[in-house]
N, CA and C atoms as an extended XYZ file, in Angstrom:
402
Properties=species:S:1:pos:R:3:atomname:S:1:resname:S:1:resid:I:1 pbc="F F F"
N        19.740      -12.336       -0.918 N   UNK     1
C        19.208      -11.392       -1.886 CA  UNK     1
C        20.313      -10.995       -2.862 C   UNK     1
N        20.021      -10.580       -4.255 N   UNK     2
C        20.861      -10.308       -5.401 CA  UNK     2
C        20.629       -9.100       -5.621 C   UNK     2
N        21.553       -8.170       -5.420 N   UNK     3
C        21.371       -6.848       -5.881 CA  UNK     3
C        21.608       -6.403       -7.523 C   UNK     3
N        20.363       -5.770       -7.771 N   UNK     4
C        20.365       -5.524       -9.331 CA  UNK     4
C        20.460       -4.187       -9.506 C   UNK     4
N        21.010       -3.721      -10.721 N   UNK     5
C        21.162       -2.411      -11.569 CA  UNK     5
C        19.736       -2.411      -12.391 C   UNK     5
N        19.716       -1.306      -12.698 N   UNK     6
C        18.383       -1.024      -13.954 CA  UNK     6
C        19.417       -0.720      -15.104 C   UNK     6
N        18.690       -1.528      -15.546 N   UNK     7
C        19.635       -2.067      -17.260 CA  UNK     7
C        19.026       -1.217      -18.394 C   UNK     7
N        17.578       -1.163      -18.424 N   UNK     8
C        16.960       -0.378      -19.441 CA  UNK     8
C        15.576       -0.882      -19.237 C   UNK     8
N        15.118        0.333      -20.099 N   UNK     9
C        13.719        0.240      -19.959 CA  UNK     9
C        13.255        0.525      -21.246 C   UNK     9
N        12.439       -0.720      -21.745 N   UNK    10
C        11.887       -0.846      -23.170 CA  UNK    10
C        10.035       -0.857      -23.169 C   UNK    10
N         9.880       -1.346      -24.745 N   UNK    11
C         8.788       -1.815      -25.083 CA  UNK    11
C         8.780       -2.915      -25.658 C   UNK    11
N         7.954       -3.898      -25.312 N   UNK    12
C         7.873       -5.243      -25.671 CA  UNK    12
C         6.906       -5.259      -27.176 C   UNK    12
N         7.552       -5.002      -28.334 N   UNK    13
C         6.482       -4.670      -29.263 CA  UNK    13
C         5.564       -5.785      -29.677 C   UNK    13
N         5.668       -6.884      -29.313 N   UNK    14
C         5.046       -8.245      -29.465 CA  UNK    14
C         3.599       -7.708      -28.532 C   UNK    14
N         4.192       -7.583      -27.730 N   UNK    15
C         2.983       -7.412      -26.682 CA  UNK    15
C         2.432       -5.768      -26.162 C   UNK    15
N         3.035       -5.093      -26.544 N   UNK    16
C         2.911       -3.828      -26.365 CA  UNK    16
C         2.962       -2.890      -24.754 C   UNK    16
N         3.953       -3.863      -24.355 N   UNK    17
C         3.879       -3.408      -22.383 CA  UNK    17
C         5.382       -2.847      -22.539 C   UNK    17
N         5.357       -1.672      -21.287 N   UNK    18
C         6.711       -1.167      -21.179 CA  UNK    18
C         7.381       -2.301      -19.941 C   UNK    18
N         8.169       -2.293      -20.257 N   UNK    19
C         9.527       -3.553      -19.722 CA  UNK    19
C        10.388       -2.606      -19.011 C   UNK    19
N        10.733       -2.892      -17.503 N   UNK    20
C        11.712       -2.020      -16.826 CA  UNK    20
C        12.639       -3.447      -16.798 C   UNK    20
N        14.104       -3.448      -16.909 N   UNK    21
C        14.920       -4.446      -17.061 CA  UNK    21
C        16.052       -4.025      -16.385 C   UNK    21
N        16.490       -5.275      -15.138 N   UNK    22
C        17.149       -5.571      -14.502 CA  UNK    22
C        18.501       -5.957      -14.853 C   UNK    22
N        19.651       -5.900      -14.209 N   UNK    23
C        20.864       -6.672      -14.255 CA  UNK    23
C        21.034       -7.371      -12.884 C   UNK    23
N        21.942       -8.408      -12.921 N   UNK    24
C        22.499       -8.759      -11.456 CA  UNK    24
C        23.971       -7.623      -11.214 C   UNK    24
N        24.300       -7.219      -10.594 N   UNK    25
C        25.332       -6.271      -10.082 CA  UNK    25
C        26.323       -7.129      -10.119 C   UNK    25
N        26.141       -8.454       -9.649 N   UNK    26
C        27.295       -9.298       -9.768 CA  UNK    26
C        27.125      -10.423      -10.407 C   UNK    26
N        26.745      -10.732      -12.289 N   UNK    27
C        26.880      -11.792      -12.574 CA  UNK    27
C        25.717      -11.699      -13.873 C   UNK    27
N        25.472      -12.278      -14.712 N   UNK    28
C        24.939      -11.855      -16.138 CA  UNK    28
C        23.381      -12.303      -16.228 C   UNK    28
N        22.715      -12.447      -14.970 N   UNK    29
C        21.190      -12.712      -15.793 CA  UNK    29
C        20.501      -11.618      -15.212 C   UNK    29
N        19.565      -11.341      -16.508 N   UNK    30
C        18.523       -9.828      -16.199 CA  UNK    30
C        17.241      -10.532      -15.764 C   UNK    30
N        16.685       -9.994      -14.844 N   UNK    31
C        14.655       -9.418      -14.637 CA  UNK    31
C        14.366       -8.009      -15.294 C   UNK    31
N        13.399       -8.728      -16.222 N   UNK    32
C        12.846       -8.095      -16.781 CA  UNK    32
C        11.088       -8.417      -16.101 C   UNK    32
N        10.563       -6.806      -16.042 N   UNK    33
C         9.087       -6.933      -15.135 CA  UNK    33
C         8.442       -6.114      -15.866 C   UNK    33
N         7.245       -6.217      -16.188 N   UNK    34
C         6.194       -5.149      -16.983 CA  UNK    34
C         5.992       -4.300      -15.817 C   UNK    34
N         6.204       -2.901      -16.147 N   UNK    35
C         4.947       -1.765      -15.714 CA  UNK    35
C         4.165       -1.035      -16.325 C   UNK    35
N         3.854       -0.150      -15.292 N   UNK    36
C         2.561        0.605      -16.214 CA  UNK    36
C         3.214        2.168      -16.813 C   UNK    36
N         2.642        3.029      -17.533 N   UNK    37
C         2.687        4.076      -18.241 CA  UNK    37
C         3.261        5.142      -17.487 C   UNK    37
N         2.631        5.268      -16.547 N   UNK    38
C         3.032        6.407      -15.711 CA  UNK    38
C         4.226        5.981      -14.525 C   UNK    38
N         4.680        4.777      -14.207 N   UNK    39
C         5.983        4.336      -13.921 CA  UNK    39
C         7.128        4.814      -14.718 C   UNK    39
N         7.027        4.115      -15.879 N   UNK    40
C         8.153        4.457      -16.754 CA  UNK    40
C         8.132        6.160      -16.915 C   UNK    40
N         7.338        7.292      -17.073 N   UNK    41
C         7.354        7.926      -17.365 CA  UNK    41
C         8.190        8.877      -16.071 C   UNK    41
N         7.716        8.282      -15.090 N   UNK    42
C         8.778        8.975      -13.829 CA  UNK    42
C        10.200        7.951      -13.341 C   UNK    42
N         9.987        7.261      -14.355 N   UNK    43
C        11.885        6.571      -13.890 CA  UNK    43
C        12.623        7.563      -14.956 C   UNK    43
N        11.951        7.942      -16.291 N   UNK    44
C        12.770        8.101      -17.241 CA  UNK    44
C        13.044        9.766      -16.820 C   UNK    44
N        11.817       10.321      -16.718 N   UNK    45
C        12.061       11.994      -16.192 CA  UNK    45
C        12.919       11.721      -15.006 C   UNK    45
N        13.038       11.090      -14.677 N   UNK    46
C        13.782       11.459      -13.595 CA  UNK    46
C        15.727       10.716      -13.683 C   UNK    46
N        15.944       10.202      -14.316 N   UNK    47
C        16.112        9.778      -15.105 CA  UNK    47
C        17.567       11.053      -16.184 C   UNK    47
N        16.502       11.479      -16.779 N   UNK    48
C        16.836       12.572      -17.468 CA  UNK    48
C        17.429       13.961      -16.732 C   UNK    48
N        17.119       13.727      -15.587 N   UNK    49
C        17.229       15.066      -14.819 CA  UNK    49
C        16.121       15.787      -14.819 C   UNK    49
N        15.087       15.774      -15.464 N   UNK    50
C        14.301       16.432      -15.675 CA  UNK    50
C        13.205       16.772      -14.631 C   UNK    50
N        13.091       17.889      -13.973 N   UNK    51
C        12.548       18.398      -12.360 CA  UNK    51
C        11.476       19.083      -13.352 C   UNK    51
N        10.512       18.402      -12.687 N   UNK    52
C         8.572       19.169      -13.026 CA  UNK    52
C         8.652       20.299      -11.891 C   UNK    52
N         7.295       21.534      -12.431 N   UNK    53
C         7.491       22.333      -11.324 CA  UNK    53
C         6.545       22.056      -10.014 C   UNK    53
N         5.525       20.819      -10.060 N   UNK    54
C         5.190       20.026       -9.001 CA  UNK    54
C         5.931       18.315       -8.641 C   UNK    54
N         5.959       18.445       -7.145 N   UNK    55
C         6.454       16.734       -7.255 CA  UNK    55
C         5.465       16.147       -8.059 C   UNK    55
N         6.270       15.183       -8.697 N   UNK    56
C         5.485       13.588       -9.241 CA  UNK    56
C         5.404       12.772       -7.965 C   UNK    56
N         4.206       11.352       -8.099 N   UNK    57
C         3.931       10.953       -7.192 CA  UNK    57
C         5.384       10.747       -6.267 C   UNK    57
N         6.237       10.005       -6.564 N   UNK    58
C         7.056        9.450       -6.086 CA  UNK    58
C         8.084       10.122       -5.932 C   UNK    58
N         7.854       11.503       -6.108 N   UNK    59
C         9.308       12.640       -5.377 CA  UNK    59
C         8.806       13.291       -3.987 C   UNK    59
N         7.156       13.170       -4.367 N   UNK    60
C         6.245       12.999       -3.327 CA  UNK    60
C         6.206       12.376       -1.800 C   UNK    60
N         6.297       11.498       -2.400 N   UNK    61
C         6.232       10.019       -1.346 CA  UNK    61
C         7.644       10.141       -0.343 C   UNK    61
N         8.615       10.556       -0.973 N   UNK    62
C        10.135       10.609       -0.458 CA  UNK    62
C        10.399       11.792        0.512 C   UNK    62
N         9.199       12.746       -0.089 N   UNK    63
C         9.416       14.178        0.336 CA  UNK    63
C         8.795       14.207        1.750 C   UNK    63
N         7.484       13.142        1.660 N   UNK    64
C         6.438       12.600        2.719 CA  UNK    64
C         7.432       12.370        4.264 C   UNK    64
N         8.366       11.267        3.579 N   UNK    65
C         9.194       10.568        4.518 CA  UNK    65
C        10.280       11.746        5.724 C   UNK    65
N        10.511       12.598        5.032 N   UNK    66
C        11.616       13.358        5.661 CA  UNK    66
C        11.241       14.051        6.667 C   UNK    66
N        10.413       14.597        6.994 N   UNK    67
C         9.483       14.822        8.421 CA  UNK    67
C         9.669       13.933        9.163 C   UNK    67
N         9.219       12.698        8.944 N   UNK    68
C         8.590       11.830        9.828 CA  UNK    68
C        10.363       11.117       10.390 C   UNK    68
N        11.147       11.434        9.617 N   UNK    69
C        12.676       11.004        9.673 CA  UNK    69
C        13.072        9.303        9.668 C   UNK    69
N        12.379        9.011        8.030 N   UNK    70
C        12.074        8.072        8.026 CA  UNK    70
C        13.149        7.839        6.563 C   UNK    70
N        13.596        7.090        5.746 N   UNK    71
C        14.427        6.787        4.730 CA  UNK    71
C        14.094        5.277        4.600 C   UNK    71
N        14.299        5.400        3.090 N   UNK    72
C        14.061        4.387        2.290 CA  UNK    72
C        15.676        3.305        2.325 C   UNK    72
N        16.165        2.379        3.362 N   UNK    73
C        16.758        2.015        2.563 CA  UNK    73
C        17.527        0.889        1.143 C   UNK    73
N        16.243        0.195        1.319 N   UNK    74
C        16.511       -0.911       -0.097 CA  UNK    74
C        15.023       -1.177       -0.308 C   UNK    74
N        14.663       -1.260       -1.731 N   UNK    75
C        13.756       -2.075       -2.074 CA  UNK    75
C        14.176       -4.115       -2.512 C   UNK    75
N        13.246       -4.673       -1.759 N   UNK    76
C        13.170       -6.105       -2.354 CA  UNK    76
C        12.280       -6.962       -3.214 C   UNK    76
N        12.592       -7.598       -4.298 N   UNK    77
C        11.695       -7.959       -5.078 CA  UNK    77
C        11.561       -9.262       -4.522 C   UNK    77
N        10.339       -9.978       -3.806 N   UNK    78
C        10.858      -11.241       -3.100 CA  UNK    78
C         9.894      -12.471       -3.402 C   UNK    78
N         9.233      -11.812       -4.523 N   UNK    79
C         8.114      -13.144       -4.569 CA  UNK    79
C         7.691      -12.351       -5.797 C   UNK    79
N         7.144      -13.894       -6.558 N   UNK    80
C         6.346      -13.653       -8.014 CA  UNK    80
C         5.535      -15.446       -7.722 C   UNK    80
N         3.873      -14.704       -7.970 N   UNK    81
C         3.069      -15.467       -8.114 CA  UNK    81
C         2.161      -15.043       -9.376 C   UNK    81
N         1.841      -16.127       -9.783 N   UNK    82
C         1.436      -16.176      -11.482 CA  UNK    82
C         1.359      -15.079      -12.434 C   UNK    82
N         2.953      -14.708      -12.172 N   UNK    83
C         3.738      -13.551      -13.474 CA  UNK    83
C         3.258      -12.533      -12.161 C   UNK    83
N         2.780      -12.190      -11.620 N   UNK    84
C         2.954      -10.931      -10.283 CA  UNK    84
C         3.792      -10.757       -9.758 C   UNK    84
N         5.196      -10.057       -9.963 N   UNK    85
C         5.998       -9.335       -9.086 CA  UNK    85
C         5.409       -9.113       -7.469 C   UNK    85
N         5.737       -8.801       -6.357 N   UNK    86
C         5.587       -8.480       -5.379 CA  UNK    86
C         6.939       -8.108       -4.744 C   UNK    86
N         6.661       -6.668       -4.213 N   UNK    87
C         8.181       -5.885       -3.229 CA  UNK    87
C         7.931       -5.604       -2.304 C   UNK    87
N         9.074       -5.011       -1.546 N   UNK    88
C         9.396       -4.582        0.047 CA  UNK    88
C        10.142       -3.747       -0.036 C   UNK    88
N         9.339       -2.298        0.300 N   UNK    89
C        10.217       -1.236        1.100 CA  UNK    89
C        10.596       -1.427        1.881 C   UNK    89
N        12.129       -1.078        2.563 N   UNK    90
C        13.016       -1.612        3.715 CA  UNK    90
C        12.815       -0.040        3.704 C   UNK    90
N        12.765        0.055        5.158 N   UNK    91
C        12.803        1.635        5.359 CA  UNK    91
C        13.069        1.763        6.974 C   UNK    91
N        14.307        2.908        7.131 N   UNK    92
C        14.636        2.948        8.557 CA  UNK    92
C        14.276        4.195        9.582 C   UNK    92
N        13.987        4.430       10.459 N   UNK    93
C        13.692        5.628       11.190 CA  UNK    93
C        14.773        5.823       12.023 C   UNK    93
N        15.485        7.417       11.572 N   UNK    94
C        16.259        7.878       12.383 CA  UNK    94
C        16.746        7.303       13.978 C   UNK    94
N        15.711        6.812       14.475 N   UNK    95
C        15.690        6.115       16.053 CA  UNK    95
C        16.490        5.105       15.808 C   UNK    95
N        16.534        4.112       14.490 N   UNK    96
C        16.972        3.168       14.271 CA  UNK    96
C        15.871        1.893       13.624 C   UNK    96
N        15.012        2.489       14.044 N   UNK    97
C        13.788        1.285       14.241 CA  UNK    97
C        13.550        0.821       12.529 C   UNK    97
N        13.401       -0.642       12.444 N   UNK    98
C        13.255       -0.754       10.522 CA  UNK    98
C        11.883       -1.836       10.308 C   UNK    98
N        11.145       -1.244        9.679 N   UNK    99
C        10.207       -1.752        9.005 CA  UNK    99
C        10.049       -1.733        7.858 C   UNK    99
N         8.827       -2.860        7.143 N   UNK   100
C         8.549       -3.379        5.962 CA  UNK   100
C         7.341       -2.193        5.399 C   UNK   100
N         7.281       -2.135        4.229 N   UNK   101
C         6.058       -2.013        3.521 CA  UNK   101
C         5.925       -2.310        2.025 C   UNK   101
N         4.689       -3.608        2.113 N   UNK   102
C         4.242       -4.015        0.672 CA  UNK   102
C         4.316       -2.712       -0.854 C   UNK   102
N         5.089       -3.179       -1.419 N   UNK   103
C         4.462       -1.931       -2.976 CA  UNK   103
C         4.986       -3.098       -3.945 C   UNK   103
N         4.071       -2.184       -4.844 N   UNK   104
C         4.416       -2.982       -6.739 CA  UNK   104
C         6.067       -2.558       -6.914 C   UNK   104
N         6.919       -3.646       -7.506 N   UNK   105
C         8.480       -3.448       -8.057 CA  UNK   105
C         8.699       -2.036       -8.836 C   UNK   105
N         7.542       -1.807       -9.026 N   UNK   106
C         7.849       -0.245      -10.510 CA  UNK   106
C         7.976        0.793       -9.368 C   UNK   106
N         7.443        0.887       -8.556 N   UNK   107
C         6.689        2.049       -7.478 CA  UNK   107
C         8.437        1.754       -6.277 C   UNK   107
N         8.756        1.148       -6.211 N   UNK   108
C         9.877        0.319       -5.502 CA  UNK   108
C        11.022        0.988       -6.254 C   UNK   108
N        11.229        0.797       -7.463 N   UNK   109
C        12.516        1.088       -8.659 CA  UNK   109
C        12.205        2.644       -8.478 C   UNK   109
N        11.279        3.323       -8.722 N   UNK   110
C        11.180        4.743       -9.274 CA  UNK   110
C        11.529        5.600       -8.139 C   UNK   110
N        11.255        4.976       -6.801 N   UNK   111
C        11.492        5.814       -4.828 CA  UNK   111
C        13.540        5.309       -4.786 C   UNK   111
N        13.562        3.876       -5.442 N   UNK   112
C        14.826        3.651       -5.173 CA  UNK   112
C        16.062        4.615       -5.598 C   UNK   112
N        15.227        5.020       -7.153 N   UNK   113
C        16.154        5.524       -7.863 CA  UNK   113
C        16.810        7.101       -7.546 C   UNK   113
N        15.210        7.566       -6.706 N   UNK   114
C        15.484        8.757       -6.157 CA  UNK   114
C        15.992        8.848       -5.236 C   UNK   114
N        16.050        7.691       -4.210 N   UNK   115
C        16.603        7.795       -2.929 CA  UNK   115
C        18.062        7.432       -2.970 C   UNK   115
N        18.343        7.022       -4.385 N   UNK   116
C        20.175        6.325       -3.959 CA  UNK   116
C        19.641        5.588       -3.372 C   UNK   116
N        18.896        4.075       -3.053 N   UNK   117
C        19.025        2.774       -2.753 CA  UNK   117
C        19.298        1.797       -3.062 C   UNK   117
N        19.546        0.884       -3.128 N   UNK   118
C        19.646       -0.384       -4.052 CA  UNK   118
C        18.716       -1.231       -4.030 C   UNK   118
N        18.368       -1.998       -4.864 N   UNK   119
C        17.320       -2.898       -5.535 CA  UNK   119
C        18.018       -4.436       -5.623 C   UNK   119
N        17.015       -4.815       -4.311 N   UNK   120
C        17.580       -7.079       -4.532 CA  UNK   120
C        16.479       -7.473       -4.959 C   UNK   120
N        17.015       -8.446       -5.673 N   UNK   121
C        15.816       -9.449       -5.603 CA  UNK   121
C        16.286      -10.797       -5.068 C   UNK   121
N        15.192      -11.737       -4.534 N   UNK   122
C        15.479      -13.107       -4.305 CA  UNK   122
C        16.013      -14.075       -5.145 C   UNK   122
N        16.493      -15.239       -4.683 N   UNK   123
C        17.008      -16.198       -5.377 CA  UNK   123
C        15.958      -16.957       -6.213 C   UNK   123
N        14.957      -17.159       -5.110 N   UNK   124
C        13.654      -17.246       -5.806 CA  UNK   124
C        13.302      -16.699       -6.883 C   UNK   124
N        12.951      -15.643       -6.582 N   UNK   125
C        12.427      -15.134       -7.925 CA  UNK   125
C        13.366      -14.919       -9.225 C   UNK   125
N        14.597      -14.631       -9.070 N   UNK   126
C        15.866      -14.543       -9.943 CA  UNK   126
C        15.639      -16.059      -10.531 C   UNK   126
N        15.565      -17.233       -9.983 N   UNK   127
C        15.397      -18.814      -10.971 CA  UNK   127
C        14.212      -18.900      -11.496 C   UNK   127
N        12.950      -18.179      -11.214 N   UNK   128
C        11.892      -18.137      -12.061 CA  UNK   128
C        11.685      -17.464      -13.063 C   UNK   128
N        12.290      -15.656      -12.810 N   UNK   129
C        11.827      -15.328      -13.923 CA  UNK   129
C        13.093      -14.191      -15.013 C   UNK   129
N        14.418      -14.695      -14.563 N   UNK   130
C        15.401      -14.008      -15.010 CA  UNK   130
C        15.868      -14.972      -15.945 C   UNK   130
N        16.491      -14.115      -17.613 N   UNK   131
C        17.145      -14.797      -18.399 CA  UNK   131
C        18.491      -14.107      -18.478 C   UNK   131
N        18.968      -14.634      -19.744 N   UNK   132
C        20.395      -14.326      -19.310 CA  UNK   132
C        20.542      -13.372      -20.392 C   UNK   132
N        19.616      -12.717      -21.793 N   UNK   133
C        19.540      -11.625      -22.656 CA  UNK   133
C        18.295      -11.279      -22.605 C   UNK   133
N        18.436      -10.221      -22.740 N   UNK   134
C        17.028       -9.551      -22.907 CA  UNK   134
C        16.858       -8.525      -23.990 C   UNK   134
């Protein structure tokens, strides 16, 4: 797995989709992945520093976890089938015990970013759909 930075997050004005964009941590080609509206809108608030006076979904979701003494610790981007991203929450329970759970890459980036985790993706998917500018 290749661990990536979040490089920036645009708009594709050709096509009109917001673009969350990747780096490799160690080495020069970006993933770039479309999400949706309300993704970008909680990477960037959050992002900004900017604390709503209710959680957003995904300060939510994190907040969910801490009871149960459960932590996020890496998301993986590990497969793309026809332009579909597909990820993996890596997530560990205090006991030790570590399991998987399926989510979309945006929903993955926005829990990562809050949790201090890091973000891989596969080799796989890095030769399909990473260039080297974006």
């Amino acid at each position: 797995m290749i661990e990536l930075i979040l490089n920036k997050i645009k708009v594709d004005d050709t096509r009109g989709e917001n673009v969350i964009v990747f780096r490799e941590k160690e080495g020069t080609r970006f993933l770039p992945i479309v999400i949706g509206v309300s993704e970008v809108q909680s990477i960037k608030m959050h992002l900004a520093g900017v604390k709503p006076p209710r959680p957003l979904t995904h300060d939510l979701m994190l907040e969910m976890l801490k009871p149960l003494q459960v932590r996020l610790e890496s998301v993986w981007i590990d497969k793309i089938e026809q332009g579909t991203f597909f990820a993996k929450l890596n997530l560990a329970r205090e006991s030790g015990e570590h399991f998987r759970i399926d989510a979309r890459p945006s929903d993955g980036a926005a829990l990562a970013l809050r949790a201090s985790a890091p973000v891989f993706a596969s080799e796989e998917v890095m030769g399909q759909a990473s260039t080297v500018q974006v």
